[in-house]
N, C-alpha and C positions, 0 to 999 in steps of 0.2 A: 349887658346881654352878650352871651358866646356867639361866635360865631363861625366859619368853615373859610371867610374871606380869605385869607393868606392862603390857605391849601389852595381854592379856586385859582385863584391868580396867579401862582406858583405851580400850578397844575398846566398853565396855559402858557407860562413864560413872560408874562406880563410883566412890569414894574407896576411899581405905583403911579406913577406918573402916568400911563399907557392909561390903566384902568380907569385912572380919575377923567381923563382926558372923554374916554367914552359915555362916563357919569357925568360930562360937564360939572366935575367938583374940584378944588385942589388935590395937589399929595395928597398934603396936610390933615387933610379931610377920610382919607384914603386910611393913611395912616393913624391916626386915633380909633376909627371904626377898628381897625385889624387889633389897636393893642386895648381895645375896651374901653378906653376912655371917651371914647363918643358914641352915642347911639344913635343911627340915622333915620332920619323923620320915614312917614313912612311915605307919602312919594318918594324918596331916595332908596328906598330899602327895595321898594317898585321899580325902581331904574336901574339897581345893582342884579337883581333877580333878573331883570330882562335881556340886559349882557351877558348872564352868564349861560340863561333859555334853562331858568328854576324856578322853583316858587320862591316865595320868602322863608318859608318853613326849611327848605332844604339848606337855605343859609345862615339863615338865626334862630339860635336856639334858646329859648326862656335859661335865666336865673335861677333855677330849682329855689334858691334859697329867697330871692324875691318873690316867686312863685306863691312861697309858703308864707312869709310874711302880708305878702299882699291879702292873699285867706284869712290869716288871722285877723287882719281887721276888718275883717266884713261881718 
C-alpha cells in the first residue's frame, strides 16, 4: 500500500524514532510502513492518522494494481 508517511513526518521534522514514539510502535515499524514493506493493521493506521489530525485516506493510498487484481477475482 502507498503511502504520504515520510512526506508527513518530514513535513513536521520528526524522525522515525519521534513518530514511532507517538504510535507507541518501534522505528523499525515506522520504517517498513514508509518503504512498503509493512502495511499497518488498521488500529495503527488509526493511531498514525490521529498524530498527524487525517483521515486514513489522506495517508494511505490503495495499490491501483492490487486494487484491480483484487476485482478480477471477484
Amino acid at each position: 500500500m502507498k503511502n504520504r508517511l515520510r512526506e508527513l513526518r518530514a513535513a513536521r521534522r520528526w524522525s522515525q524514532a519521534a513518530l514511532a514514539d507517538r504510535c507507541q510502535v518501534s522505528r523499525q515499524a515506522i520504517n517498513a510502513i514508509e518503504t512498503e514493506r509493512y502495511d499497518p493493521s488498521l488500529p495503527l493506521a488509526f493511531t498514525i492518522a490521529d498524530v498527524f489530525g487525517l483521515t486514513i485516506e489522506e495517508i494511505f493510498l490503495p495499490d491501483r494494481a492490487d486494487t484491480t487484481d483484487d476485482l478480477a477475482r471477484s
